[in-house]
C-alpha positions as a Markdown table, in Angstrom:
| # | Residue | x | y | z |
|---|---|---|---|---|
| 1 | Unk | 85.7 | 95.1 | 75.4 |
| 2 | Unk | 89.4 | 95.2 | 75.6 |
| 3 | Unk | 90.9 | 93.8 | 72.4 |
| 4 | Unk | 93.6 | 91.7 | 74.9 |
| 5 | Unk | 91.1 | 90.3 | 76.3 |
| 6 | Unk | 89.5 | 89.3 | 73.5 |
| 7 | Unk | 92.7 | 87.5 | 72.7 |
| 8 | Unk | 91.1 | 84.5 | 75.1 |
| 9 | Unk | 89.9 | 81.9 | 73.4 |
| 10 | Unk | 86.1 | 81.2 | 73.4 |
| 11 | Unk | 86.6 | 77.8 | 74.6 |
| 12 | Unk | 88.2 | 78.9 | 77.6 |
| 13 | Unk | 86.1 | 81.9 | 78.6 |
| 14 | Unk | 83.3 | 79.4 | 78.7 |
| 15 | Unk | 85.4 | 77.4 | 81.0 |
| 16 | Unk | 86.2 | 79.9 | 83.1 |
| 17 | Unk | 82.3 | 81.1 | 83.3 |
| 18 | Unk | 81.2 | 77.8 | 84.6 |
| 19 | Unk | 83.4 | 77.5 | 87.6 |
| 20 | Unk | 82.9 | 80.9 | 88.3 |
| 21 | Unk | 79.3 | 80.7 | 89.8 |
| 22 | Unk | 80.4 | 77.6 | 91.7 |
| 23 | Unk | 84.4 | 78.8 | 92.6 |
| 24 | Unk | 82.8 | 79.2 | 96.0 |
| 25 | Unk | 81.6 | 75.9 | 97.0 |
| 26 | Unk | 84.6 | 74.3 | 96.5 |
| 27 | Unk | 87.5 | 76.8 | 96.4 |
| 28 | Unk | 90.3 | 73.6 | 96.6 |
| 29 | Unk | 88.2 | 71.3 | 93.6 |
| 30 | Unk | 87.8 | 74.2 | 91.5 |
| 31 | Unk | 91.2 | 76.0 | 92.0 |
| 32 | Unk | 92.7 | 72.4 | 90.6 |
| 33 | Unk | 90.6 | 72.3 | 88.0 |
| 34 | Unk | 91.7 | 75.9 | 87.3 |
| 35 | Unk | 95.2 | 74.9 | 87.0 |
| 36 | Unk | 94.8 | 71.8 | 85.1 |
| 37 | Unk | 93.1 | 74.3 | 82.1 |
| 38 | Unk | 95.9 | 76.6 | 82.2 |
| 39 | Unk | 99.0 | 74.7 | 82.9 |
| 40 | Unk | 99.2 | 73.1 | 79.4 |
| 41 | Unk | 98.6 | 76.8 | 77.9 |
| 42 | Unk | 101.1 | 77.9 | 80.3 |
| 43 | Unk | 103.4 | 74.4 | 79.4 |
| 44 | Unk | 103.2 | 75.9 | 75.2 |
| 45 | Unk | 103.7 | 79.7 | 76.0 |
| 46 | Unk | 107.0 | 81.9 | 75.1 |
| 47 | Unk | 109.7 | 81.7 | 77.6 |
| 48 | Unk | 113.0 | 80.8 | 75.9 |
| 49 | Unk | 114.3 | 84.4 | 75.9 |
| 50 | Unk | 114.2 | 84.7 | 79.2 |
| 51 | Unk | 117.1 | 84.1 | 81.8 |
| 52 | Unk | 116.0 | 82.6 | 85.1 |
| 53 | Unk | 118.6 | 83.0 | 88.0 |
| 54 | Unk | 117.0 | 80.5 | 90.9 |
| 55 | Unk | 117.1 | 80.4 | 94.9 |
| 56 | Unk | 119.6 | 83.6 | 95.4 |
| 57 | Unk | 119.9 | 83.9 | 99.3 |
| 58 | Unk | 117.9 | 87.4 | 101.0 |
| 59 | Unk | 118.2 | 85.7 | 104.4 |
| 60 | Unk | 119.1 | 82.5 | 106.2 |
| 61 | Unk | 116.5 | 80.6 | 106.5 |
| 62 | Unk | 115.4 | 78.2 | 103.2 |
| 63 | Unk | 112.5 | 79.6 | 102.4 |
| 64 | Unk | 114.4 | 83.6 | 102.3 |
| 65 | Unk | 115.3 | 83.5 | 98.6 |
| 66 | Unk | 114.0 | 84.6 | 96.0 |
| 67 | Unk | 114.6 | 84.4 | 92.1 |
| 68 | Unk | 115.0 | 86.9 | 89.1 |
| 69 | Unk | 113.7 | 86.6 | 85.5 |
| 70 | Unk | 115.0 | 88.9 | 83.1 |
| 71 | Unk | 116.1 | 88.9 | 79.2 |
| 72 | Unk | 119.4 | 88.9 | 78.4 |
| 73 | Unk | 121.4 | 92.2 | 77.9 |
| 74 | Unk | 118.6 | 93.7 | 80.1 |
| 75 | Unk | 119.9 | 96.9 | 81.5 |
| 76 | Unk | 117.9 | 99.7 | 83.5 |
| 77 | Unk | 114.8 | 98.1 | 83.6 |
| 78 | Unk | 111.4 | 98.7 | 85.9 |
| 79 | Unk | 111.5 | 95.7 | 88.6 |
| 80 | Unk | 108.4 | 93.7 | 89.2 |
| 81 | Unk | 108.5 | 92.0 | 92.5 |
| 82 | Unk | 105.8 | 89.1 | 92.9 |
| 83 | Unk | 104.7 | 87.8 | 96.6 |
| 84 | Unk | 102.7 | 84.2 | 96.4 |
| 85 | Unk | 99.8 | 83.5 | 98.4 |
| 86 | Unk | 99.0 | 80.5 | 100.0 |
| 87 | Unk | 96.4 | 81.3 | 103.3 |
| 88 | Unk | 99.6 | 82.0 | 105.1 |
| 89 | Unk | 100.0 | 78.4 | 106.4 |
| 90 | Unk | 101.6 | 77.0 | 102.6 |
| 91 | Unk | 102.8 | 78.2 | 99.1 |
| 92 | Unk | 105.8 | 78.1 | 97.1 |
| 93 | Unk | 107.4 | 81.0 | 95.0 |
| 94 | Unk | 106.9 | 77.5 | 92.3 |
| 95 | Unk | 103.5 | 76.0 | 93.3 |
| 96 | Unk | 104.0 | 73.5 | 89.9 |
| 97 | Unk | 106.6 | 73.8 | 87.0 |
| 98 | Unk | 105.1 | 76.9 | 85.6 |
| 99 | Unk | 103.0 | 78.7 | 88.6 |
| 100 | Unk | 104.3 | 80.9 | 89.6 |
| 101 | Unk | 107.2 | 81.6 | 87.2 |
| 102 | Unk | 104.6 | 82.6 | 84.3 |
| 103 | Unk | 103.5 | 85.8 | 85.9 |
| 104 | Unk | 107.4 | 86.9 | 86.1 |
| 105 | Unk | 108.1 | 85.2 | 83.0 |
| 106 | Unk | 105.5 | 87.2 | 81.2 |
| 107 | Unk | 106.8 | 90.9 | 83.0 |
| 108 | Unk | 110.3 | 89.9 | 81.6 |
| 109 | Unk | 109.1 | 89.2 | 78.4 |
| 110 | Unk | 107.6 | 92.6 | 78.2 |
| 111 | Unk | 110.8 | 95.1 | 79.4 |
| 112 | Unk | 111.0 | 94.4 | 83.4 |
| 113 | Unk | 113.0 | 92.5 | 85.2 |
| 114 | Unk | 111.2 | 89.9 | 87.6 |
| 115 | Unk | 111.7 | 88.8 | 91.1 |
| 116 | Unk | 109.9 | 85.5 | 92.3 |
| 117 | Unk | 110.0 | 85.8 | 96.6 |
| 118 | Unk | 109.4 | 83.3 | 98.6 |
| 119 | Unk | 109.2 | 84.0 | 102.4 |
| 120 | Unk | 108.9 | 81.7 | 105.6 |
| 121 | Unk | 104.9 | 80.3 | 106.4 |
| 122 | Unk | 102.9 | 80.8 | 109.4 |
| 123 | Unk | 104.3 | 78.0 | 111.8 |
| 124 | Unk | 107.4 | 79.5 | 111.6 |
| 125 | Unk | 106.8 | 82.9 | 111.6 |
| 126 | Unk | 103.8 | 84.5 | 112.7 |
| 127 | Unk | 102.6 | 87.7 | 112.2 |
| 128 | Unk | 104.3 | 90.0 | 111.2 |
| 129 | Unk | 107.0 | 87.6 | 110.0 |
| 130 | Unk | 106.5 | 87.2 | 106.5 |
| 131 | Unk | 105.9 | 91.1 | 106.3 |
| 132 | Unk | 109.1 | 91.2 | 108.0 |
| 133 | Unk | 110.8 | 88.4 | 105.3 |
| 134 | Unk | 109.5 | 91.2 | 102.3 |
| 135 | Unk | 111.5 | 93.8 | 104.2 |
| 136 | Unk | 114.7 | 91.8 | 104.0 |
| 137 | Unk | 113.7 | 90.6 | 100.3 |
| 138 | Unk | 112.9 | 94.2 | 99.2 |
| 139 | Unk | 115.9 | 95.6 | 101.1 |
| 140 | Unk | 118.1 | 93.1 | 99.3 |
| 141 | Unk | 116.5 | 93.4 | 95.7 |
| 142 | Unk | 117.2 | 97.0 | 95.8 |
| 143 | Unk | 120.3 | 97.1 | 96.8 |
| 144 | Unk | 121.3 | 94.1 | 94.0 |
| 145 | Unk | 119.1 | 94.7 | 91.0 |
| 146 | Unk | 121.4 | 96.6 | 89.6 |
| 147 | Unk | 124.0 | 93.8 | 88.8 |
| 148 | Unk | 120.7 | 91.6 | 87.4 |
| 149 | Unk | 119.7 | 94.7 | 84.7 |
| 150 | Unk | 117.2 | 96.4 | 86.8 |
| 151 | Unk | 116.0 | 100.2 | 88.0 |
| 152 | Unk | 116.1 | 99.9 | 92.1 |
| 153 | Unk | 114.5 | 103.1 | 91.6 |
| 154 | Unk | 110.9 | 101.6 | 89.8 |
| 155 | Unk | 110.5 | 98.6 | 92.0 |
| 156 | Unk | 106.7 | 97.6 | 91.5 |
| 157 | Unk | 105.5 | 95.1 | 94.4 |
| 158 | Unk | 102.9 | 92.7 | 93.5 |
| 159 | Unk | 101.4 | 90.5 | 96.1 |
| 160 | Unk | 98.6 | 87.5 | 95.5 |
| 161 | Unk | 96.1 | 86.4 | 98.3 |
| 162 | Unk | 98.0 | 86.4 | 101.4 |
| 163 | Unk | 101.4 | 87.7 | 99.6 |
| 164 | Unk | 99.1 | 90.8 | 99.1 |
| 165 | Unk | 98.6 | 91.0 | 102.8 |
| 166 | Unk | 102.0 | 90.4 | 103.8 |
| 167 | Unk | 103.4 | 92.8 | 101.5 |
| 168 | Unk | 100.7 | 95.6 | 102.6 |
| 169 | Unk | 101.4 | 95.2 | 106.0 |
| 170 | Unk | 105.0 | 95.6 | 105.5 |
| 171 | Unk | 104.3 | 99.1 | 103.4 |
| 172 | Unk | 102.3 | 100.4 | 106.3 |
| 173 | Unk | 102.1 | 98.2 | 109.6 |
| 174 | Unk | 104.2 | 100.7 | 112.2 |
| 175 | Unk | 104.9 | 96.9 | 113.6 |
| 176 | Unk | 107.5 | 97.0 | 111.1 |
| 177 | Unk | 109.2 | 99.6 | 112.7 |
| 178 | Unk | 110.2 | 101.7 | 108.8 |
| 179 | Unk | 109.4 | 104.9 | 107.9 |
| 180 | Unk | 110.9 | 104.4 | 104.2 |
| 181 | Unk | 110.7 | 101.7 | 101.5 |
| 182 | Unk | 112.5 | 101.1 | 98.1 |
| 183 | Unk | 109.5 | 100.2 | 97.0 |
| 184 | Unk | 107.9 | 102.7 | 94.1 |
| 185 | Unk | 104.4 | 101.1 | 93.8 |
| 186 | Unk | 102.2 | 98.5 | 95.0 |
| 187 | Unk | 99.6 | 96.4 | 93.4 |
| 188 | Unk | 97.1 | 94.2 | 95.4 |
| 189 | Unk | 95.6 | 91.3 | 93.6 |
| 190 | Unk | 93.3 | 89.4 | 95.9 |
| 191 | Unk | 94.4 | 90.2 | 99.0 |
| 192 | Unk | 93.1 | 89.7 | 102.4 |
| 193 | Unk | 93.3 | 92.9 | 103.8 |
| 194 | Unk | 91.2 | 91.7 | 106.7 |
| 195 | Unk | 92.0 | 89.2 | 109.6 |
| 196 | Unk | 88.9 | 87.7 | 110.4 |
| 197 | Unk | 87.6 | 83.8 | 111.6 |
| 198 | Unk | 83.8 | 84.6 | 110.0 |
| 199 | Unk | 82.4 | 81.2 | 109.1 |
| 200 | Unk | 82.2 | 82.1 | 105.4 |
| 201 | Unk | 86.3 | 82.7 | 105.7 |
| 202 | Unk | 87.4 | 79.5 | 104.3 |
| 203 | Unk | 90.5 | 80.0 | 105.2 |
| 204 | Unk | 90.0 | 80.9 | 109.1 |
| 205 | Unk | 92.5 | 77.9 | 110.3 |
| 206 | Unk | 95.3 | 80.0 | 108.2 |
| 207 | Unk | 94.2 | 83.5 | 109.6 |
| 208 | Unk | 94.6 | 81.7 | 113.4 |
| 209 | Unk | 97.9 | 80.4 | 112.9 |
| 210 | Unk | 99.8 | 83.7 | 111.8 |
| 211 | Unk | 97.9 | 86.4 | 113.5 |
| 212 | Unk | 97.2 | 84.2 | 116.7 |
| 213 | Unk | 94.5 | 83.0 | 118.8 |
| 214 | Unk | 93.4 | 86.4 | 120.4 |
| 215 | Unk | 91.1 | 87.3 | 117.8 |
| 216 | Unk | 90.7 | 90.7 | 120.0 |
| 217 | Unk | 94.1 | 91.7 | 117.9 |
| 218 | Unk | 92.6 | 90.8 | 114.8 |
| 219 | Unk | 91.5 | 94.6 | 113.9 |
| 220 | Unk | 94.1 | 96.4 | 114.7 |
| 221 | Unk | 96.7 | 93.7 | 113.0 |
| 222 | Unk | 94.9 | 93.9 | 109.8 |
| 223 | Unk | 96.6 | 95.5 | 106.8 |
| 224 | Unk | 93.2 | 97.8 | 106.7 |
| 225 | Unk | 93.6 | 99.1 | 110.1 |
| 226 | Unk | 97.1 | 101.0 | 108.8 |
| 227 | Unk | 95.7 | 102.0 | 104.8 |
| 228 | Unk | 96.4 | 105.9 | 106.2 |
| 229 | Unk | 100.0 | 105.1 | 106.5 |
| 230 | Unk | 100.3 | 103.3 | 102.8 |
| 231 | Unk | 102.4 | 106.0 | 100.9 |
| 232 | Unk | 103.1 | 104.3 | 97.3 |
| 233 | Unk | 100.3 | 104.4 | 94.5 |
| 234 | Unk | 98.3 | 101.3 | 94.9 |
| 235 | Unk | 96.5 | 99.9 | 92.4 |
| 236 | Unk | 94.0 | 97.5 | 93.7 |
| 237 | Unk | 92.3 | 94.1 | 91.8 |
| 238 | Unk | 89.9 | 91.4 | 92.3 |
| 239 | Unk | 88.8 | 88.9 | 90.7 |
| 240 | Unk | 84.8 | 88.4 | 89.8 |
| 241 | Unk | 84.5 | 85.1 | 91.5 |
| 242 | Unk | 86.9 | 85.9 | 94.9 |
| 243 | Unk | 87.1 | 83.9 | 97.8 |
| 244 | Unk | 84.3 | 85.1 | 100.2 |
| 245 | Unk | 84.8 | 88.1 | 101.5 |
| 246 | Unk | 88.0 | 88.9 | 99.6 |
| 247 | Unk | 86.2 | 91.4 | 97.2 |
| 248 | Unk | 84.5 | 93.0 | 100.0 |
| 249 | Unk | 87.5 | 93.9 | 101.6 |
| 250 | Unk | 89.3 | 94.8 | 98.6 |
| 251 | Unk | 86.7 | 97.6 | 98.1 |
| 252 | Unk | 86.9 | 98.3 | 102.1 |
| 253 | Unk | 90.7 | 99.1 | 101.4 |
| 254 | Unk | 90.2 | 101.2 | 98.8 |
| 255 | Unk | 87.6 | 103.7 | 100.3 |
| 256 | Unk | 89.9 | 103.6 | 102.8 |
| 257 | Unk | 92.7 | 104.6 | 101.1 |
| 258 | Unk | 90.2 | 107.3 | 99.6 |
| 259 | Unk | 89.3 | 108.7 | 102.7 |
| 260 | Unk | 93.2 | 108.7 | 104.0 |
| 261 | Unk | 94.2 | 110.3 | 100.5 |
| 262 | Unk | 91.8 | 112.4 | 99.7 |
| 263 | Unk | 91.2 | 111.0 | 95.5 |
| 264 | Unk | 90.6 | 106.9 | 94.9 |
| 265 | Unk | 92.8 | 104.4 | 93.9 |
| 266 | Unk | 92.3 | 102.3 | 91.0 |
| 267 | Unk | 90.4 | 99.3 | 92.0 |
| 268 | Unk | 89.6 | 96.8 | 88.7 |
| 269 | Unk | 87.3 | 93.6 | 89.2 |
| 270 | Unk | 89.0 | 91.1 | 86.2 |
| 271 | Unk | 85.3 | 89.3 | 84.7 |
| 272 | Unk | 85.1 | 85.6 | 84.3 |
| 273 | Unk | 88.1 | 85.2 | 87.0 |
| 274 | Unk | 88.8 | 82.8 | 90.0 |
| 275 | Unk | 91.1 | 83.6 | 93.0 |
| 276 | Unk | 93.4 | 81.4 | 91.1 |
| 277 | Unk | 93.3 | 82.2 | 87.1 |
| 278 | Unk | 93.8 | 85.9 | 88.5 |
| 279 | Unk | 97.0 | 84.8 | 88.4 |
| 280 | Unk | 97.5 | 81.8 | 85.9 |
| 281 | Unk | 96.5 | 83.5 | 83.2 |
| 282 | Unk | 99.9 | 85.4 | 83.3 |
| 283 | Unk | 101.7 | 84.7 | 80.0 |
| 284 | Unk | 98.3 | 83.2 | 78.0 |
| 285 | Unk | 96.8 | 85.2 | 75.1 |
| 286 | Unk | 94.6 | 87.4 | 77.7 |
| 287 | Unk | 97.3 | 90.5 | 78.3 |
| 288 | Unk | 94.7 | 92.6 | 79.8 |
| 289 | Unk | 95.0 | 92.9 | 83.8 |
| 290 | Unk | 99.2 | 92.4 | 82.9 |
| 291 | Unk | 99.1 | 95.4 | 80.3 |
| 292 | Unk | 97.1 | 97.9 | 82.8 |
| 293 | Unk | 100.0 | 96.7 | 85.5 |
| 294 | Unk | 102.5 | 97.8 | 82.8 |
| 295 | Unk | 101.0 | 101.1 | 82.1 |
| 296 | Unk | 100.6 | 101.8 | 86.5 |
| 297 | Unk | 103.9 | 101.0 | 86.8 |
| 298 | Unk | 105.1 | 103.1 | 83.6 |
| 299 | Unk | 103.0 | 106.3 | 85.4 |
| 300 | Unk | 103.8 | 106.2 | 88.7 |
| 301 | Unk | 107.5 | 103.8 | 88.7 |
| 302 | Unk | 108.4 | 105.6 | 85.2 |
């Protein structure tokens, strides 16, 4: 076993294993009882050395803005670029006072310079509109980071559950109209690479109101129809207790980005995880899934 993750404490591995079997039966109970054991670990953890710049302007709208971690004196440093989820229809780049600032918290702790983006929701802009919101954010952050202490050159984009799918539809979806990106990797944790209304998909109400009612456009909308056309390393995780179907496509994406490329990408599954502690365990003892992220980006963002 990785010595990080044997960091976790034995308490809260057990914790984590008994939602895990039942994470599926009631995604919304469980994910609140998912945060309620991590926020007071996340409420205790280091952050005092790092610099949080909040709600700097990408766009117009409210919801464009975005907002950067980093240690002071920070100069030249890799840029991690986080994407919440949220079933397309809600989310926050802050879902409470320390989700989701602990995952960039943690990155800036450890020599990058983080970028928390928040992008407009489904009612007000439906597909490809968040994927279009990235563009703007990514656009922005590249042209800016400089002044803030980081590399526009090693710009690592991390997207969660739907942020995952907005942000690989915007690396790939010819929607989007771009042939380039300042964008040097990718990393997929939990995303929906599939649009689909199956009856297991307990979020199907989400996937109608951005990609629409026509679920004929479904397929070739998907973030999976378009792997071929992904051009940055990806490195692809899930979580051993997903959201239904989640995992499944996770895996689909990668073969196809196999099949497309010719070699596999890097697909972990993290054990004893939830679709939520995937991500709220960011800045907790367990470094594991945040130390492989460091070495990706340090290989292929270096």
């Amino acid at each position: 076993m990785n010595p990080a993750l044997c960091l976790r404490p034995a308490s809260l591995t057990r914790a984590l294993r008994d939602i895990g079997p039942q994470w599926h039966q009631d995604i919304r109970g469980w994910a609140e009882r998912t945060r309620a054991i991590y926020e007071p670990l996340l409420a205790a953890a280091p952050a005092s050395a790092v610099e949080i710049l909040r709600d700097l302007p990408y766009g117009s709208h409210p919801r464009q803005v975005m907002d950067i971690y980093r240690e002071p004196g920070a100069h030249n440093r890799p840029v991690v670029a986080f994407v919440h989820g949220g079933a397309f229809v809600r989310g926050e780049k802050d879902t409470s006072a320390t989700i989701h600032s602990n995952v960039l918290t943690w990155f800036a702790r450890n020599g990058c310079v983080g970028v928390n983006i928040e992008y407009r929701l489904a009612h007000e802009a439906p597909y490809p509109g968040a994927s279009l919101d990235l563009a703007l954010a990514c656009d922005a952050i590249a042209n800016n980071i400089a002044g803030y202490g980081g590399d526009a050159s090693r710009i690592c984009l991390i997207g969660h559950s739907a942020g995952g799918t907005h942000a690989a539809t915007y690396l790939s979806d010819p929607v989007l109209e771009r042939d380039t990106f300042p964008v040097a990797c990718l990393v997929l944790i939990s995303a929906r690479l599939r649009a689909d209304v199956l009856p297991e998909n307990p979020n199907a109400a989400g996937v109608r109101a951005y990609y629409g009612d026509d679920a004929s456009l479904y397929a070739c909308r998907s973030a999976i129809a378009h792997a071929s056309r992904l051009q940055v390393p990806s490195l692809l995780v899930n979580a051993e207790y997903e959201n239904p179907l989640l995992d499944r496509y996770g895996l689909e994406y990668a073969l196809a980005l196999t099949q497309a490329r010719g070699r596999a990408p890097v697909h972990i599954t993290l054990p004893d995880h939830n679709h939520m502690s995937i991500v709220t365990h960011f800045n907790t003892a367990e470094e594991t899934l945040g130390r492989y992220i460091l070495e990706f980006i340090e290989a292929h963002a270096g």
